[in-house]
One Martini backbone bead per residue (centre of mass of N, CA, C, O) as a GRO file, in nm:
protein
  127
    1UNK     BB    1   0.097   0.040   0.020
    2UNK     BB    2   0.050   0.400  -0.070
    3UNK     BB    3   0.000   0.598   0.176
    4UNK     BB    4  -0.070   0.908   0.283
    5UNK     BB    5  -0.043   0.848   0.579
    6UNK     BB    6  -0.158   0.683   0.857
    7UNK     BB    7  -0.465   0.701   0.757
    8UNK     BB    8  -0.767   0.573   0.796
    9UNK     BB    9  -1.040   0.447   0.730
   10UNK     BB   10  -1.299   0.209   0.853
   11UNK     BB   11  -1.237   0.014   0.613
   12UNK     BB   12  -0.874   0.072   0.533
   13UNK     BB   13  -0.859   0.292   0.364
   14UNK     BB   14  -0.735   0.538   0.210
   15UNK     BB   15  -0.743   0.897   0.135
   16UNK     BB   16  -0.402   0.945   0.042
   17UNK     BB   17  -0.187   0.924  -0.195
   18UNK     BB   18   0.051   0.862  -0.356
   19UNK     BB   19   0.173   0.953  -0.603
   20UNK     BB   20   0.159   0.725  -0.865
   21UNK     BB   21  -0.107   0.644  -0.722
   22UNK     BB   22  -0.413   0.427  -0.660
   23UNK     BB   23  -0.698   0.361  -0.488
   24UNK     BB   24  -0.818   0.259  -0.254
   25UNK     BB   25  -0.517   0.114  -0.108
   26UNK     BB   26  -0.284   0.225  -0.308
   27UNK     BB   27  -0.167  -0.028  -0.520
   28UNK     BB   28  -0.209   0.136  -0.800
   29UNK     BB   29  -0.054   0.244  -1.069
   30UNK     BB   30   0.049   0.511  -1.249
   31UNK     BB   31   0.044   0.524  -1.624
   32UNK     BB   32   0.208   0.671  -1.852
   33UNK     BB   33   0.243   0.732  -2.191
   34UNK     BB   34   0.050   0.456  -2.247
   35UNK     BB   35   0.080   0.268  -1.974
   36UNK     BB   36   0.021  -0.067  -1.866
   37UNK     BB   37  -0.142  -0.251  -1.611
   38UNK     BB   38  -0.040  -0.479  -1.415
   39UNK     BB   39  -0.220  -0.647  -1.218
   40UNK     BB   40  -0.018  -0.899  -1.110
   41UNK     BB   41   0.250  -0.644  -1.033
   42UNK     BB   42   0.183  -0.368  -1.045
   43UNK     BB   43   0.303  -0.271  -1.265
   44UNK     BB   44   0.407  -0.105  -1.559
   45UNK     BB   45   0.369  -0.164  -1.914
   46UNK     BB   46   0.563   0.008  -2.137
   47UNK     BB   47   0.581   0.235  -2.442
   48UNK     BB   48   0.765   0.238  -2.681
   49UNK     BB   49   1.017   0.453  -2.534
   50UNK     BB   50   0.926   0.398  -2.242
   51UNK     BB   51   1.006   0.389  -1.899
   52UNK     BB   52   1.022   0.245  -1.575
   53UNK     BB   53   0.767   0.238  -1.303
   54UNK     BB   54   0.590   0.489  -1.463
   55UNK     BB   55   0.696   0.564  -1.770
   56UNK     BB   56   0.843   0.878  -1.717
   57UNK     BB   57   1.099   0.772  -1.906
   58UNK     BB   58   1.306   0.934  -2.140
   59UNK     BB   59   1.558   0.784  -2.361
   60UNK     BB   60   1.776   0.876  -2.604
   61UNK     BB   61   1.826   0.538  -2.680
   62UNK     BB   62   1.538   0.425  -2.670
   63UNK     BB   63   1.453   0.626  -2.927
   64UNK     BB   64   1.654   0.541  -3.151
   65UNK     BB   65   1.578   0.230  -3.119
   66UNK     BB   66   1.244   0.267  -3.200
   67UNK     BB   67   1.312   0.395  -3.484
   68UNK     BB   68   1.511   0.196  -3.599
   69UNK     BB   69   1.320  -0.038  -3.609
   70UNK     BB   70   1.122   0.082  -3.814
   71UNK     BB   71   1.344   0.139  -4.051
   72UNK     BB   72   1.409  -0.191  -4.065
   73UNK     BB   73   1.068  -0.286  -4.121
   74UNK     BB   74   1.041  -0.010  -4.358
   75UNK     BB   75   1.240  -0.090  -4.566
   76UNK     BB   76   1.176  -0.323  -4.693
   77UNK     BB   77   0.916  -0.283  -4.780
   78UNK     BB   78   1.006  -0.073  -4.978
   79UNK     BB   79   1.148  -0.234  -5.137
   80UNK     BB   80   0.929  -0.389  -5.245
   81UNK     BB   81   0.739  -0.151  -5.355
   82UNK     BB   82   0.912  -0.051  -5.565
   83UNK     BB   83   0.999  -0.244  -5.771
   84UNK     BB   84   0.745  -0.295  -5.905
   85UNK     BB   85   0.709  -0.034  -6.001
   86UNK     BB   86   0.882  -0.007  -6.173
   87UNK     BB   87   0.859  -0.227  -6.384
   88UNK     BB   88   0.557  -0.119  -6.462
   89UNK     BB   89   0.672   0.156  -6.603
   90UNK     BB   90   0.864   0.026  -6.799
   91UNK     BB   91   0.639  -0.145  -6.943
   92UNK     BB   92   0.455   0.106  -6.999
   93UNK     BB   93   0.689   0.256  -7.178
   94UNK     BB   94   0.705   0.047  -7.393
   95UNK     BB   95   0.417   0.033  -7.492
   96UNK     BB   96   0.403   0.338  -7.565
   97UNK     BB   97   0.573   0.299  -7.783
   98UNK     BB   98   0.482   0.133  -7.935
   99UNK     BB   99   0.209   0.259  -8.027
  100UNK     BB  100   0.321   0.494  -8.157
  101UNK     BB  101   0.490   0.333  -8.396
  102UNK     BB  102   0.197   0.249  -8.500
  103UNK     BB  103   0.099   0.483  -8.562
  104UNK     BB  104   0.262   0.594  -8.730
  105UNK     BB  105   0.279   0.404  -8.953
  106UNK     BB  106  -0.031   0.424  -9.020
  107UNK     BB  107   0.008   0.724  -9.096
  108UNK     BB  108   0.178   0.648  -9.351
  109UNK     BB  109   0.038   0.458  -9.504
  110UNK     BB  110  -0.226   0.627  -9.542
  111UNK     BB  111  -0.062   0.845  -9.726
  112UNK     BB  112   0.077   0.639  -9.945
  113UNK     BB  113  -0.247   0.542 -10.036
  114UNK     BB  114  -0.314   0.846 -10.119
  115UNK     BB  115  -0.116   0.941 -10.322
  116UNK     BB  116  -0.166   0.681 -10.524
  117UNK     BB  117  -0.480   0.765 -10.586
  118UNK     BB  118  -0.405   1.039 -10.654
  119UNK     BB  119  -0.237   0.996 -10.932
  120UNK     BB  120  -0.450   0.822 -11.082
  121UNK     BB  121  -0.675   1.010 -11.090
  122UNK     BB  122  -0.504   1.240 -11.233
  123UNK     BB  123  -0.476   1.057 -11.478
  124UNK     BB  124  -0.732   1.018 -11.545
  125UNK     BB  125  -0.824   1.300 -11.599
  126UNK     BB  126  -0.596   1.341 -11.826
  127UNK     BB  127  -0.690   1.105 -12.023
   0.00000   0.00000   0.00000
């Protein structure tokens, strides 16, 4: 029992907690930075990066190592998401460049099969 000093109520619990405890008995923690209550231990288990018996420590080795973990897990997937992106984009490149040049190929056909048809009639016009 953590109680701000010796006077207890009629049924025997604390009147006033120390600091970072609650409860009738105040013998649970009060958990810092989104720490959960171990109700077993009486102790916090606290969200890295954070530390301490009620999560209120925060060390500058423990934020760097909670960053660098995630660089680590988000690294790799990052690089398996980037590779399939660009293979589609060059795919995607080549086949637009075919469709170009299958388009210009077919109006110069067509422009040759004009230009020929152009020559017959004016002969024919002509005799």
């Amino acid at each position: 029992m953590h109680c701000l000093g010796f006077e207890r109520t009629e049924n025997g619990s604390c009147y006033n907690c120390k600091e970072n405890f609650w409860g009738i008995n105040c013998d649970r923690p009060k958990c810092k930075h989104g720490g959960k209550e171990n109700n077993y231990t009486q102790k916090c288990q606290c969200i890295s990066p954070h530390s301490g018996v009620h999560c209120e420590v925060l060390r500058v080795e423990d934020v760097y190592y909670h960053y660098n973990t995630r660089a680590y897990i988000i690294g790799p997937i990052g690089v398996l998401l980037i590779i399939p992106m660009v293979i589609c984009f060059i795919v995607c490149e080549r086949n637009a460049r075919k469709r170009q040049i299958n388009r210009i190929q077919k109006t110069w056909a067509n422009e040759l099969e004009n230009k020929e048809e152009m020559k017959e009639r004016r002969n024919s016009l002509l005799s």
